[in-house]
BAMI-166378 format. One record per residue (C-alpha): residue number from 1; y, z, x. Coordinates in steps of 0.25 Angstrom, whole numbers, plus 5000, padded with zeros to 4 digits. Each point is the difference from the previous one (the first is absolute). Example, Ala and Ser with C-alpha at 12.3 -4.5 7.8 and 13.67 -1.06 7.14 Angstrom:
atom resi 1 north 4982 up 5031 east 5049
atom resi 2 north 5014 up 4998 east 5006
end
This chain:
atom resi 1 north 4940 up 5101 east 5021
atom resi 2 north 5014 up 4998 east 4994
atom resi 3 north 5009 up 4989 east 4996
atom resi 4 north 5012 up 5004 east 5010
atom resi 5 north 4987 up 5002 east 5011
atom resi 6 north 5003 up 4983 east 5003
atom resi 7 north 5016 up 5003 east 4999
atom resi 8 north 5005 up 4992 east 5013
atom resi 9 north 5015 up 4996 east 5004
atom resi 10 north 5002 up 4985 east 5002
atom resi 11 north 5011 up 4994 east 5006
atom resi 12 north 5007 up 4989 east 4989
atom resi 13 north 4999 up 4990 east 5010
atom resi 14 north 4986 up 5000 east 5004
atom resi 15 north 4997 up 4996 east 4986
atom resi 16 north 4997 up 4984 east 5001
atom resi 17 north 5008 up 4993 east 4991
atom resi 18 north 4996 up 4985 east 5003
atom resi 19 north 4986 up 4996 east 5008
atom resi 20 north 5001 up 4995 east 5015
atom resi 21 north 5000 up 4985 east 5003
atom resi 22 north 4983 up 5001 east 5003
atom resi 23 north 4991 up 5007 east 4993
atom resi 24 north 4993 up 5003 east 5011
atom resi 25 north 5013 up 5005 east 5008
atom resi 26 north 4999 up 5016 east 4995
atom resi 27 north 4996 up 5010 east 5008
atom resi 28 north 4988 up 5008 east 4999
atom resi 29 north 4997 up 5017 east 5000
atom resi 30 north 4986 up 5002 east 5005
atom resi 31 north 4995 up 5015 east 4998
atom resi 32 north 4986 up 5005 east 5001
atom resi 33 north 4996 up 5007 east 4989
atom resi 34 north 4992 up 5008 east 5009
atom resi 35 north 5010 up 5005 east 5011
atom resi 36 north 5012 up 4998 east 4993
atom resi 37 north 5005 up 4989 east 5011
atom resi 38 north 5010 up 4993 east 4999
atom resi 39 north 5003 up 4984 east 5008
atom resi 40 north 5010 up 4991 east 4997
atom resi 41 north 4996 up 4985 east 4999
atom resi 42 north 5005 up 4988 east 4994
atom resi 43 north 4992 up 4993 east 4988
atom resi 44 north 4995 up 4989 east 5008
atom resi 45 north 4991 up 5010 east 5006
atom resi 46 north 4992 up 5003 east 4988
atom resi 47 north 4990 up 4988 east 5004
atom resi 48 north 4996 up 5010 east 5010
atom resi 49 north 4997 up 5014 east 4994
atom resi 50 north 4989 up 4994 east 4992
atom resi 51 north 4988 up 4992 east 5003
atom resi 52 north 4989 up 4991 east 4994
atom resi 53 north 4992 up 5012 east 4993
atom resi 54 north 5011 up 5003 east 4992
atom resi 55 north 5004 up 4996 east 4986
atom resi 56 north 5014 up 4997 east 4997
atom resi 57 north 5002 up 5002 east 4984
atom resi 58 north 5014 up 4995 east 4995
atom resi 59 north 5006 up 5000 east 4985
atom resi 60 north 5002 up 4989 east 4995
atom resi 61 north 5009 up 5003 east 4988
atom resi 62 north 5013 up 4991 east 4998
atom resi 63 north 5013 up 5003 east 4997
atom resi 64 north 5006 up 4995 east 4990
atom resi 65 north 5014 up 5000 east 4994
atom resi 66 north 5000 up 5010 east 4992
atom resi 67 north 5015 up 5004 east 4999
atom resi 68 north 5008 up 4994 east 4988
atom resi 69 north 5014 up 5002 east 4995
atom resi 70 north 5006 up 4998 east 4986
atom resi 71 north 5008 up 5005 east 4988
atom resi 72 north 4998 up 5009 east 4988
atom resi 73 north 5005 up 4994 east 4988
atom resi 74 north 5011 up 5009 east 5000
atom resi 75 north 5005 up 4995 east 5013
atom resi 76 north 4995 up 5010 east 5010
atom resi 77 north 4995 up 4997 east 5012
atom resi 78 north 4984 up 5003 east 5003
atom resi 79 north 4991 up 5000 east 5012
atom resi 80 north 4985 up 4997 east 4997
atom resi 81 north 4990 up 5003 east 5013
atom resi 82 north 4985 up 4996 east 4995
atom resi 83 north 4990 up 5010 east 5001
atom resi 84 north 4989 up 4993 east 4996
atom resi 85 north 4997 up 4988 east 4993
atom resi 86 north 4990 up 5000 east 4989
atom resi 87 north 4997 up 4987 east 4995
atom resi 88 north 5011 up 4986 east 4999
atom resi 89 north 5007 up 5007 east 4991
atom resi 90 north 5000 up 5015 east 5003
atom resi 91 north 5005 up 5009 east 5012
atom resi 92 north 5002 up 5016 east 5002
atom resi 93 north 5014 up 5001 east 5006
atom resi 94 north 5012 up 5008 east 5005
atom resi 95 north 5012 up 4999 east 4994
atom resi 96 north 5015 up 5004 east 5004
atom resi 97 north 5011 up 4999 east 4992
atom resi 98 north 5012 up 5009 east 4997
atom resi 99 north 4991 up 5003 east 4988
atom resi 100 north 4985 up 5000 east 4998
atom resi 101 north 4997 up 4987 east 4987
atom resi 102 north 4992 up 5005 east 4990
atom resi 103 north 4989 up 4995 east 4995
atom resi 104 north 5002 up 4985 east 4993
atom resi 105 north 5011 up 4998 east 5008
atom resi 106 north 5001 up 4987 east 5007
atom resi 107 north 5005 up 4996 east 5014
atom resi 108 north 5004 up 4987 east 5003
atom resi 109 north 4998 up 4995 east 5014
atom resi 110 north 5004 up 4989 east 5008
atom resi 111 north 4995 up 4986 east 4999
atom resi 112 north 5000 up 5002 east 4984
atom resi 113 north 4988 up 5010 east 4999
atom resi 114 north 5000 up 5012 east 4992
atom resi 115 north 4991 up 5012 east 4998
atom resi 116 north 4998 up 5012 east 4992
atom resi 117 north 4997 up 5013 east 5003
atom resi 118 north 4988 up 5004 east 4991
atom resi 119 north 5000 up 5016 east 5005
atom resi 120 north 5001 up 5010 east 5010
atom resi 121 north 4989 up 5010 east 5008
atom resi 122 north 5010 up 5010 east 5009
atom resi 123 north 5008 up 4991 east 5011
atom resi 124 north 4993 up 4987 east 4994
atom resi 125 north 5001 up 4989 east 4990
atom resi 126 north 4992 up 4989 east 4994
atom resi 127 north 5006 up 4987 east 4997
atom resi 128 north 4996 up 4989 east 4994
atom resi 129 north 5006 up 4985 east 5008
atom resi 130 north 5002 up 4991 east 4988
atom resi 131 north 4998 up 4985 east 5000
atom resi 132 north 4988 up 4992 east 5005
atom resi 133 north 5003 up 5002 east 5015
atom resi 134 north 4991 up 5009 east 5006
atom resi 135 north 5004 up 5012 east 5006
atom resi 136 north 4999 up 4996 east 5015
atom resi 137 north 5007 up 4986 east 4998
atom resi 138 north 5012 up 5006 east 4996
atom resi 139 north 5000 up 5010 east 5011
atom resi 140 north 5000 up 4988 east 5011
atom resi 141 north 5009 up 4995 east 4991
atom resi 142 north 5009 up 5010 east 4999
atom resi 143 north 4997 up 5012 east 5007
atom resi 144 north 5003 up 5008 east 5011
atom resi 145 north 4992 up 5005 east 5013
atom resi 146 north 5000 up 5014 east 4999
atom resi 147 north 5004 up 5006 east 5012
atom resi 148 north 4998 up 5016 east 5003
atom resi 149 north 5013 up 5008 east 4995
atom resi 150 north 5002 up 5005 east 5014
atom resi 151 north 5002 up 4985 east 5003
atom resi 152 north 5016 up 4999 east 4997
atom resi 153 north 5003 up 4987 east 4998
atom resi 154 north 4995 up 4989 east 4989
atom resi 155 north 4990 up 4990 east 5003
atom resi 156 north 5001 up 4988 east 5008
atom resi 157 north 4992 up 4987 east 5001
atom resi 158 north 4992 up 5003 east 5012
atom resi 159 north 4995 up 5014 east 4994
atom resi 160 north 4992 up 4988 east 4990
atom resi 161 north 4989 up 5000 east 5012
atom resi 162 north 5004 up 5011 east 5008
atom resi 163 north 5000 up 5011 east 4991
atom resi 164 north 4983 up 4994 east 5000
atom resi 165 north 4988 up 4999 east 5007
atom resi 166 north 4995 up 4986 east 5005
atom resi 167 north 4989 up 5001 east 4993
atom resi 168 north 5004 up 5006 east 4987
atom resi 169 north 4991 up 4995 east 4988
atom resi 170 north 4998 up 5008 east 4988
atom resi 171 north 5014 up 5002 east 4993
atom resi 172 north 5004 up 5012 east 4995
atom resi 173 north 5007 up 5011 east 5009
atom resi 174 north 5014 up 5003 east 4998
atom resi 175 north 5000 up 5007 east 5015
atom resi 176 north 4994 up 4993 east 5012
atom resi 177 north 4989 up 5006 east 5008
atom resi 178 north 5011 up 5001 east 5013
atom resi 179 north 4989 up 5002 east 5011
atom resi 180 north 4996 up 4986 east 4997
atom resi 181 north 5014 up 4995 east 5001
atom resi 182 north 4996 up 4999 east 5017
atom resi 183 north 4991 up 4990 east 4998
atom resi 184 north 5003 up 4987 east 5003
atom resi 185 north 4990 up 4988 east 5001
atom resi 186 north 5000 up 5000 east 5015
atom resi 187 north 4996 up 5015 east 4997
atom resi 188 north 4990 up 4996 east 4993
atom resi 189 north 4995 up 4990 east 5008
atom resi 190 north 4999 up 5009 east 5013
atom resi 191 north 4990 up 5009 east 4991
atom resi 192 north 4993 up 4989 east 4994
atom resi 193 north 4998 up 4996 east 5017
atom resi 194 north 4996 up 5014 east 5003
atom resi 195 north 4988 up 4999 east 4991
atom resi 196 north 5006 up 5014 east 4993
atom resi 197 north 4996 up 4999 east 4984
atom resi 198 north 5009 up 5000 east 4989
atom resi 199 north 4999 up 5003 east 4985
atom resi 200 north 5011 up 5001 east 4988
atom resi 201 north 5000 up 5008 east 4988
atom resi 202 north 5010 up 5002 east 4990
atom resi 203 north 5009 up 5010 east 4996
atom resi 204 north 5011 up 4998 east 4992
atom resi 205 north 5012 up 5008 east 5004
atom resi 206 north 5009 up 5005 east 4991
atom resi 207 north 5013 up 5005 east 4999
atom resi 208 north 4996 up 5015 east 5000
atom resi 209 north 4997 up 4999 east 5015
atom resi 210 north 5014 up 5001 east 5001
atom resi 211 north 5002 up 5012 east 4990
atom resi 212 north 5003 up 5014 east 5003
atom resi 213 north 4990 up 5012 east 5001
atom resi 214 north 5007 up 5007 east 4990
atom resi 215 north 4993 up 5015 east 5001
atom resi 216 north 4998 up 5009 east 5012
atom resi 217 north 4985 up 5002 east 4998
atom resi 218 north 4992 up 4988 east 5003
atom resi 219 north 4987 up 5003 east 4990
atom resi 220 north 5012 up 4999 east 4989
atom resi 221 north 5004 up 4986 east 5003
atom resi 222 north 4996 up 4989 east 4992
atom resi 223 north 4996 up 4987 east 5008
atom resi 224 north 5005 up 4987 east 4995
atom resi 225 north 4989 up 4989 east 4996
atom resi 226 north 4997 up 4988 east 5007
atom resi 227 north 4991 up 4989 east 4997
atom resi 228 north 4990 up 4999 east 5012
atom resi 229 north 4986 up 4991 east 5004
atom resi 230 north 4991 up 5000 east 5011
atom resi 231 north 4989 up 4987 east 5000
atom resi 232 north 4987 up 5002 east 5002
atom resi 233 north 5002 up 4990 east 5011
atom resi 234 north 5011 up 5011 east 5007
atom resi 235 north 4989 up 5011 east 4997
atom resi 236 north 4990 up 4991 east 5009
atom resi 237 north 5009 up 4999 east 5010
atom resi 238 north 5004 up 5015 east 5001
atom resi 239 north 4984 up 5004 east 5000
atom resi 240 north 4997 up 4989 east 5010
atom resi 241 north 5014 up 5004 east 5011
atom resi 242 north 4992 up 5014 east 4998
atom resi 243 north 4987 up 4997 east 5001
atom resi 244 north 5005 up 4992 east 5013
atom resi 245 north 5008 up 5012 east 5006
atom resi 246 north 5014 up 4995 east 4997
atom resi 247 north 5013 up 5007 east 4994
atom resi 248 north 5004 up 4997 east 4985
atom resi 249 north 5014 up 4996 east 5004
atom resi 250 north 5009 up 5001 east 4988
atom resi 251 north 5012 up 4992 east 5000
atom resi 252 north 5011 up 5008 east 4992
atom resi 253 north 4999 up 5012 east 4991
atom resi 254 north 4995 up 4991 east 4988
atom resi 255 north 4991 up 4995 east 5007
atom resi 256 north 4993 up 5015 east 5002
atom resi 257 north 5002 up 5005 east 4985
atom resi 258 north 4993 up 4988 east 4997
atom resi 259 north 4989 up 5002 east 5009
atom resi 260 north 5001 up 5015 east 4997
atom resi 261 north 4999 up 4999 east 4983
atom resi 262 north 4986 up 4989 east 5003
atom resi 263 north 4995 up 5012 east 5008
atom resi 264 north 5002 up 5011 east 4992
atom resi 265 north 4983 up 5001 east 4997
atom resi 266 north 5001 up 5003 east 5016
atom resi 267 north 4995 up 4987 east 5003
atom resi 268 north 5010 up 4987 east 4998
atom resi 269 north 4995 up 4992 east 4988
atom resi 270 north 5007 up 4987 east 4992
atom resi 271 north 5011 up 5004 east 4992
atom resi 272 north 5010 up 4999 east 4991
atom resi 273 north 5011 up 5004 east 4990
atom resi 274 north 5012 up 5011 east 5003
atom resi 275 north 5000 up 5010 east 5008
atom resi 276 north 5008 up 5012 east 5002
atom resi 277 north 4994 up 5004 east 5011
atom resi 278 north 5009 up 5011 east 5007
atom resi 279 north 4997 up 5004 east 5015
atom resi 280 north 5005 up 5014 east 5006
atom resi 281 north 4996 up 5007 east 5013
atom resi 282 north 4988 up 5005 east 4998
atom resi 283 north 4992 up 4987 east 4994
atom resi 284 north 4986 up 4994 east 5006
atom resi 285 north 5003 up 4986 east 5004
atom resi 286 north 4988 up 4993 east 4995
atom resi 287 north 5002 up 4985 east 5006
atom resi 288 north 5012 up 4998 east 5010
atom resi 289 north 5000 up 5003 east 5013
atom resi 290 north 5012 up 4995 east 5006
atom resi 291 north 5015 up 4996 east 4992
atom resi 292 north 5011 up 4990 east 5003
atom resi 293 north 5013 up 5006 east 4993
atom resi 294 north 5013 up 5000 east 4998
atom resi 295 north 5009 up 5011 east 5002
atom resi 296 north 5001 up 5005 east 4985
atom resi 297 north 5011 up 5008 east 4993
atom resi 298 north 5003 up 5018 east 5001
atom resi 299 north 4992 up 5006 east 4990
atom resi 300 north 4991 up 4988 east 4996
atom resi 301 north 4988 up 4999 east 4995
atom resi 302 north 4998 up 4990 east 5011
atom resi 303 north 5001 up 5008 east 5010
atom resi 304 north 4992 up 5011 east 4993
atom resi 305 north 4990 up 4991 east 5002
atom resi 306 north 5002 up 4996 east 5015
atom resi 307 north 5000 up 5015 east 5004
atom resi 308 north 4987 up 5002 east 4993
atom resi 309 north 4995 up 4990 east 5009
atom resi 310 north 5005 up 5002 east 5014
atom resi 311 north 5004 up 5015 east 4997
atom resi 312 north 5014 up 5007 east 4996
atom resi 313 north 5005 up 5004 east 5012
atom resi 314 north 4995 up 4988 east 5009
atom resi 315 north 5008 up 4991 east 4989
atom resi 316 north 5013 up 5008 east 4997
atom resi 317 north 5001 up 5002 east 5017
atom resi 318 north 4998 up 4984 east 5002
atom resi 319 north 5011 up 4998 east 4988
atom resi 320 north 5010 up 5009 east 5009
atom resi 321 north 4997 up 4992 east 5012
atom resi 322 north 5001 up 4987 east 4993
atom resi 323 north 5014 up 5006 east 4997
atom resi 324 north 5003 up 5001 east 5013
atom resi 325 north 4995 up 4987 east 5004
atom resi 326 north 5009 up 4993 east 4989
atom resi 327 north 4989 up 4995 east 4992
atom resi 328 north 5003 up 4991 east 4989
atom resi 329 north 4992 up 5006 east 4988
atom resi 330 north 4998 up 4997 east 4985
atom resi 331 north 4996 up 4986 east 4995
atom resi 332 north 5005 up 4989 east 5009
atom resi 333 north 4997 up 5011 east 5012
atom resi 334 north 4993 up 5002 east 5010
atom resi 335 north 4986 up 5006 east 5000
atom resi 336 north 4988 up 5011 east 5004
atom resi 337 north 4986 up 4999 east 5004
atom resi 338 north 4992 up 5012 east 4997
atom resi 339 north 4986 up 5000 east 5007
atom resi 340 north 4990 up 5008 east 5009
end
């Protein structure tokens, strides 16, 4: 298939720009995988399309802010989006600015700090953070969430827990895995009383989620690595919901390539370190049975992915009748459920 294949129209104002007042308020697209119907429901009816054979597996990566703004020395302005963080004193980075710095040139950001840019590898840099505060003190110091570009507005307060899951843990994304963003405690709490199973894994997402496919033919793109880890404890839990009859439910599109990248032997394993994994129509899902989602972005990599699951032409008719129905789409949107 092609790159211009997953090409769709969207309305400007159906794009959600700030999250509704409940997490749990969204509406929810159900279509089954299998006969390609479609049912309109609200959130709050996700309790009951799963049961206690079924394992619910989330991410639990955390966002953290990783948007910085600062100065050459020459005066011009520059943008700084984290990547990934390497160690206290180490991150791979975008950069705008009127003109790309060179290497050995310093930026001075807010709060005092500076960095220096120690190199370049296509579209990234390396910088070093000078000083002795490490790397993730100064951005809670300092920096910025990052909200998606298609998000047009600058960040507020409440985007600080919003832009989050409720039970965010390991820090590291610079995107947040948006099918958890429904969840609330109470949410939680229903599942818990429901006997359904849960487990987390990690998946770091970066800001190349949000990238654009950039060639016609899919074999030709390159995927964007992102550090992933799947516990043994989550490997029990998967083989026991199977073992039992269940659904591996996952919760987001993170959440499958993480499952996805620990089963890539054919049978899921603990796991971790990046992953690249890239899934097009046409590819074995080894683990999941089921997905939570969001609705993701034309021509995305994302929704390569959800098409491989619940099939092209199911999910490219359910997004025209999402359309239709005025769903909100994108990060703070409304979402999917893709079962059988």
């Amino acid at each position: 298939m092609k790159k211009s294949d997953f090409a769709y129209q969207l309305p400007e104002e159906l794009i959600a720009q700030k999250p509704l007042a409940e997490r749990h308020a969204s509406r929810l697209l159900c279509l089954d995988k299998l006969t390609g119907q479609l049912a309109d429901k609200q959130f709050t009816d996700f309790i009951g399309l799963i049961d206690e054979r079924d394992l619910l597996v989330f991410n639990d990566t955390k966002v953290i802010p990783a948007r910085l703004y600062g100065t050459k020395t020459t005066g011009g302005k520059v943008e700084i989006l984290i990547e990934r963080v390497l160690d206290d004193h180490h991150a791979i980075v975008h950069v705008k600015a009127s003109k790309s710095p060179k290497s050995g040139a310093i930026i001075k950001l807010d709060g005092g700090y500076n960095c220096e840019v120690q190199g370049r590898a296509g579209d990234l840099f390396r910088l070093e953070f000078k000083g002795e505060t490490p790397l993730l003190e100064i951005l809670g110091q300092i920096g910025h969430i990052p909200l998606p570009p298609y998000i047009n507005r600058a960040d507020e307060e409440s985007d600080v827990s919003r832009y989050q899951s409720v039970f965010a843990k390991h820090a590291g994304a610079v995107a947040a895995p948006t099918a958890s963003l429904h969840f609330d405690l109470a949410m939680l709490e229903k599942i818990k009383a429901k006997s359904v199973s849960t487990a987390f894994v990690t998946l770091h997402v970066g800001s190349g989620t949000f990238l654009p496919v950039r060639v016609e033919e899919l074999s030709q793109h390159i995927m964007h690595k992102e550090y992933f880890s799947v516990s043994p404890e989550a490997v029990n839990a998967v083989h026991e919901a199977k073992a039992r009859g269940g659904r591996i439910v996952a919760i987001g599109t993170t959440a499958v390539r993480a499952l996805e990248s620990a089963s890539h032997s054919g049978r899921i394993e603990p796991s971790f370190g990046d992953t690249d994994l890239f899934i097009t129509p046409g590819y074995q899902f080894k683990s999941v049975d089921a997905m939570l989602t969001n609705f993701h972005l034309p021509e995305s990599t994302l929704l390569m992915l959800v098409s491989a699951f619940a099939g092209y032409h199911p999910v490219m008719v359910a997004y025209q009748y999402a359309i239709k129905q005025s769903y909100r789409f994108f990060s703070y949107g409304d979402a999917m459920f893709l079962s059988d």
